[in-house]
C-alpha positions in Angstrom: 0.0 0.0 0.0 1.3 3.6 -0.9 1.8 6.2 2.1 -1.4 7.9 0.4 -3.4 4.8 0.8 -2.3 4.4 4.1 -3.0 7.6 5.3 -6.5 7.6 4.0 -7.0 4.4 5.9 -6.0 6.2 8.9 -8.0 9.1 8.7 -11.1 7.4 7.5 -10.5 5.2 10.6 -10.1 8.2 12.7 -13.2 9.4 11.3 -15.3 6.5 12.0 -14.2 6.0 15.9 -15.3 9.8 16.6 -18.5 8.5 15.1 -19.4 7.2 18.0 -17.2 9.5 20.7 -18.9 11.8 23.2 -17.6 14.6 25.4 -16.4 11.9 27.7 -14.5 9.7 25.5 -13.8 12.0 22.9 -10.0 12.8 24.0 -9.1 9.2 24.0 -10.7 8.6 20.5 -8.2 11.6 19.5 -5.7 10.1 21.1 -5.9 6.7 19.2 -4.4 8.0 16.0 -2.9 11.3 16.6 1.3 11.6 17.5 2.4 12.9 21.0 3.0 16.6 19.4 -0.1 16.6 17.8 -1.3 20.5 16.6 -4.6 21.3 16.1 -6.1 24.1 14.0 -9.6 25.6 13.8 -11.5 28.9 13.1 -12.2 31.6 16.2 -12.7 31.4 19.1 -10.8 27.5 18.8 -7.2 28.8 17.6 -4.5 26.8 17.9 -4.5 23.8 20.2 -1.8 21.5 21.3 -2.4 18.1 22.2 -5.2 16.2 22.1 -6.3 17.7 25.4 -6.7 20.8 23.9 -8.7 20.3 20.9 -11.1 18.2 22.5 -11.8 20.8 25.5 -11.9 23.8 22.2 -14.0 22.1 19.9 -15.1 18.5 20.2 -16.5 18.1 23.5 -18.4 21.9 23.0 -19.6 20.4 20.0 -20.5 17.0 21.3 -22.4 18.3 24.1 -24.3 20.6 21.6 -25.1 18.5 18.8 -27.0 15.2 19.4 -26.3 12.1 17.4 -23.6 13.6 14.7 -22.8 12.6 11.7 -20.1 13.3 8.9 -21.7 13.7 6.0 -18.6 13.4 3.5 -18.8 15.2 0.4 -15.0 15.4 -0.6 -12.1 13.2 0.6 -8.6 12.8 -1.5 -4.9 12.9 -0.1 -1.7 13.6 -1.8 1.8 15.1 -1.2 2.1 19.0 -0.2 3.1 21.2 -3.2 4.0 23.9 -0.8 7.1 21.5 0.9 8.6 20.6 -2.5 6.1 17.3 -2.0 7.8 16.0 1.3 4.6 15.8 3.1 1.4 13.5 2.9 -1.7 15.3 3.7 -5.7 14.3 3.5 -8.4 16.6 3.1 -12.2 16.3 4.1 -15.5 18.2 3.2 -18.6 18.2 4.1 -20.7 18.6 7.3 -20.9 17.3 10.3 -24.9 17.4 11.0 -27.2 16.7 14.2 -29.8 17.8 16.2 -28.9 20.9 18.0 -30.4 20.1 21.5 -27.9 22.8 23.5 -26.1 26.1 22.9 -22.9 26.2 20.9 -20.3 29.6 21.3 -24.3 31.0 22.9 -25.5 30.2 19.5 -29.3 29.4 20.6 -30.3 25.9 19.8 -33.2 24.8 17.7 -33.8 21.2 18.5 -33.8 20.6 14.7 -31.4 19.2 12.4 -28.1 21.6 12.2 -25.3 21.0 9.3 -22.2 22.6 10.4 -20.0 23.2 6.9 -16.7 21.7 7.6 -13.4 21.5 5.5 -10.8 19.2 7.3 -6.8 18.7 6.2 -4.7 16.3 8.3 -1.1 15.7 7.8 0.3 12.2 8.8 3.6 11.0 9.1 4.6 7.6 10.6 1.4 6.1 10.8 -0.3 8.9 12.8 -1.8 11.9 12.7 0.4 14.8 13.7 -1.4 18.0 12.2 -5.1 19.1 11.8 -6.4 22.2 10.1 -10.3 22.1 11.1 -12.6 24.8 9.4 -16.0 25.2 10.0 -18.5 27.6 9.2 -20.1 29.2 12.3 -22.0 32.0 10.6 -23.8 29.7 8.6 -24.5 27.7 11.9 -25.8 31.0 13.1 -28.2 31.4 10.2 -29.6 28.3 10.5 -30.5 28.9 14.2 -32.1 32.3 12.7 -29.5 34.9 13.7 -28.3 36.6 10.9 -25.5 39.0 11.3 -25.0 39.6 7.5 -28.8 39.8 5.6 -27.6 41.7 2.8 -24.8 39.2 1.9 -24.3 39.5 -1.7 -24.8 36.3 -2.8 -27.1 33.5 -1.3 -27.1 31.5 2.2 -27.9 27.8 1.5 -27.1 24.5 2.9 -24.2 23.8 0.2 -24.3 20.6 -1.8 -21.1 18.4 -2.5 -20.0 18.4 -5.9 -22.0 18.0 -9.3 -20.9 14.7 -10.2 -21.3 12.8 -6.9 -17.7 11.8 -7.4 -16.1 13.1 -4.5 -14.8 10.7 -2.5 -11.5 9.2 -3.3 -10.9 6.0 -1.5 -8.7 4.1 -4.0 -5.9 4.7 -6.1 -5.6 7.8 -9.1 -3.7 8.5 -11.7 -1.2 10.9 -10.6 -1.1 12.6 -13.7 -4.7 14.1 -13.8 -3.8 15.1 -10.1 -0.5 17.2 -11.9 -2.8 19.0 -14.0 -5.8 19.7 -11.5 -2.7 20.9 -9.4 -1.5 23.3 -12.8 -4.8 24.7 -13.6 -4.8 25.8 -9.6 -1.7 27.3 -9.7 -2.4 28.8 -13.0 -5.2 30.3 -11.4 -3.3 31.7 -8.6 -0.9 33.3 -11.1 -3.8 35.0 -13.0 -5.3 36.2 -9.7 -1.6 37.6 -8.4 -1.8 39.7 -12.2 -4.8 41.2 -11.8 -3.8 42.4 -8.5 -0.5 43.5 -9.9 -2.1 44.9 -13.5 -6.0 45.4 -12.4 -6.6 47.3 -16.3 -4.3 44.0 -18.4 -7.5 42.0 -18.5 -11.2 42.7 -17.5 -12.6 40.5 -15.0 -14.7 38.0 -17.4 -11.2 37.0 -19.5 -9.2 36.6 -16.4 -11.8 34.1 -15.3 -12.7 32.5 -18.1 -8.9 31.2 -18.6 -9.3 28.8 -15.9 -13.1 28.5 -14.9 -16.1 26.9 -16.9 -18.9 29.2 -17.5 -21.4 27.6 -15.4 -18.6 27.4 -12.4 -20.4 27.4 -8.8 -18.6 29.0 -6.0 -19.9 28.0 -2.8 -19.0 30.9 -0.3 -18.9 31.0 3.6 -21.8 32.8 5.3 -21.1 36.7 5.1 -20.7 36.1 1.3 -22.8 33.2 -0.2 -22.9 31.2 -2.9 -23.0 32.3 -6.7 -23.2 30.8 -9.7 -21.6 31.1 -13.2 -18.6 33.5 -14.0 -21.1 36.8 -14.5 -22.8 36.3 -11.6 -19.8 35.5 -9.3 -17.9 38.7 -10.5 -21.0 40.5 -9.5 -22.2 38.8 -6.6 -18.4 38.3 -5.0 -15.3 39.4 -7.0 -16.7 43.0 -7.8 -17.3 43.9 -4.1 -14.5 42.1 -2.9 -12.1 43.6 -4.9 -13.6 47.3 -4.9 -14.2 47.3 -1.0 -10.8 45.6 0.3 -7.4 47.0 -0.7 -3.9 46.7 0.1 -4.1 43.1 -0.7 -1.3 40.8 1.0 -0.9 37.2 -0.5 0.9 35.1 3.1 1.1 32.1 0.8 -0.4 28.7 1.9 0.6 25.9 4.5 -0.6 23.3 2.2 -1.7 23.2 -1.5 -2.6 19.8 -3.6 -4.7 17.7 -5.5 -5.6 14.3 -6.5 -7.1 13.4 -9.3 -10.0 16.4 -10.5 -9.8 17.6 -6.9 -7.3 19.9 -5.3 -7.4 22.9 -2.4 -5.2 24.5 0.0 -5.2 26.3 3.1 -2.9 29.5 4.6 -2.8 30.5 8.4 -3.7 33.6 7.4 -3.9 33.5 2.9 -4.5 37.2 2.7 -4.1 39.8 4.9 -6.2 43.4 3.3 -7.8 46.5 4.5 -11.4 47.1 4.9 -11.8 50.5 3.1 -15.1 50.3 1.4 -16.9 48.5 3.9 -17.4 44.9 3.2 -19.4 42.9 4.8 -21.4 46.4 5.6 -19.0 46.6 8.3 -17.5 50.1 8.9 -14.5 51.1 6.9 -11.2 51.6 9.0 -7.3 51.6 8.0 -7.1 48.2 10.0 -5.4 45.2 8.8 -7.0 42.1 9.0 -6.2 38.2 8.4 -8.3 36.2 6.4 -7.1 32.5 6.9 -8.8 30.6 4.1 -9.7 26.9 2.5 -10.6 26.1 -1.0 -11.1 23.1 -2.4 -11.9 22.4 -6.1 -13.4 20.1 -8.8 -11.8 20.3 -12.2 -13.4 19.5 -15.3 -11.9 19.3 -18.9 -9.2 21.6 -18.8 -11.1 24.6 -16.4 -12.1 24.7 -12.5 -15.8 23.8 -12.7 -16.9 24.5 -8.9 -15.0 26.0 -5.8 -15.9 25.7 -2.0 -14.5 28.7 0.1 -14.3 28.6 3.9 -13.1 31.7 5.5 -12.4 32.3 9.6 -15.3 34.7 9.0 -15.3 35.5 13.3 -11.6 35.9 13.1 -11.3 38.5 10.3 -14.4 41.0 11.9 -12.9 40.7 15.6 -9.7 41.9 14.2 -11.8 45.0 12.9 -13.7 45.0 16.5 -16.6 43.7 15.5 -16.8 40.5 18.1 -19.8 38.3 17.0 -19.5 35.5 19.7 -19.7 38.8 22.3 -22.9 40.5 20.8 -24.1 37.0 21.0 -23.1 36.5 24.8 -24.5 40.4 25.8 -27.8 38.9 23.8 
């Protein structure tokens, strides 16, 4: 078996034991396949966490004491080797989200007794048979929403709960042919580049022939909360690019922590991507001369030689309470 096989075994292993964890047994679960200096990663108010200990008092026992009976509902799961460390490293990434019935508050979000999906995006690194590295992302604004308090109504594009991909063919268990993963892995950095030339030359291209170089015309983007989701290259330029490129300046790439792909799927996360100035007021929040992190996941399904759909998570809590604008606090004062 490769080391990519293997570590999807592992993970997917990992995955089904905290399928049946609780708050109580949760830290031993983590402990079962996780190294002695594991780090953890996730979204505001989690943060970085050291050792199992940590994550499970941040995030899974909160979560497990919140959300009755969960489930991972697994939309996207591939692994490869880590562009960003010349390919040293073996990494897995997992999408989807991780639904049940929200029976008691969460970060003072109110529970509804209902069905909650909590977006997700998951990378883990493993070396020597264990997991020594997690980046967990999750989308607590569109938590929020779903328990009816919306911070951002006038989000330009639209708040649903976000399918897996198009072609149902998400999931890569088994082997792939490395050399569709090289070219999913192109087309992404090719991307990158054309986005790093607009920045650089905003009046080279117009928006619509900088996208359509590497997207489909019928591309989905499925935003975090704040934002939305949008849907074919005209709409996504006006529903997200435009406003996102006319109401945030100064632009800083930070580069990424981990970029790859595997067969027609690829993605990357940075701790932070992009750091930027809020001078136009995005979001609706009030313009300052602050700069702000945005630490970022995409993931991506290729088709043909073009991007065909793109799911964004963003640590939406972390990038406003670095403006002042603390939505776990407004949610504690009530």
């Amino acid at each position: 078996m490769t080391k990519i096989q293997t570590a999807k075994a592992l993970v997917q292993d990992h995955y089904r034991a905290l399928s049946t964890a609780t708050p109580e047994t949760v830290v031993d679960t983590l402990a079962q396949r996780t190294s002695d200096d594991y780090q953890w990663r996730g979204v505001h108010p989690f943060n970085i966490q050291s050792g199992v200990s940590g994550a499970a008092s941040a995030f899974w026992q909160p979560l497990l004491t919140s959300m009755t009976a969960v489930q991972r509902r697994e939309d996207i799961f591939f692994a490869s080797l880590n562009e960003i460390d010349g390919f040293a490293s073996v990494w897995t990434v997992s999408m989807g989200h991780l639904m049940g019935l929200f029976d008691a508050p969460f970060l003072n979000i109110p529970p509804t007794g209902k069905i909650a999906m909590l977006r997700y995006a998951e990378f883990n690194r493993v070396e020597n048979g264990q997991i020594v590295e997690t980046a967990l992302f999750c989308d607590l604004l569109h938590l929020m929403t779903q328990a009816g308090v919306n911070k951002f109504p006038n989000q330009t594009a639209m708040h649903l709960v976000q399918p897996g991909p198009r072609t149902h063919d998400g999931v890569l268990l088994g082997e792939s042919d490395p050399a569709e993963g090289e070219k999913t892995l192109h087309i992404i950095d090719r991307m990158i580049g054309a986005i790093d030339a607009a920045n650089e030359r905003p009046k080279e291209r117009t928006p619509r022939e900088e996208m359509a170089e590497n997207w489909t015309q019928d591309m989905l983007w499925w935003g975090p909360e704040g934002i939305g989701a949008t849907y074919t290259i005209d709409r996504y330029i006006e529903q997200h690019q435009g406003p996102f490129r006319r109401l945030l300046s100064d632009r800083a790439f930070n580069g990424h922590i981990c970029r790859m792909a595997e067969d027609h799927y690829g993605g990357f996360f940075g701790w932070p991507n992009l750091t930027l100035t809020n001078a136009g007021g995005f979001m609706g929040i009030p313009v300052s001369d602050i700069r702000a992190d945005m630490r970022v996941v995409d993931i991506y399904r290729r088709e043909g030689d073009k991007l065909a759909e793109n799911w964004i998570f963003i640590d939406m809590l972390h990038f406003l309470k670095m403006q002042g604008v603390d939505i776990l606090a407004e949610l504690s004062a009530g």
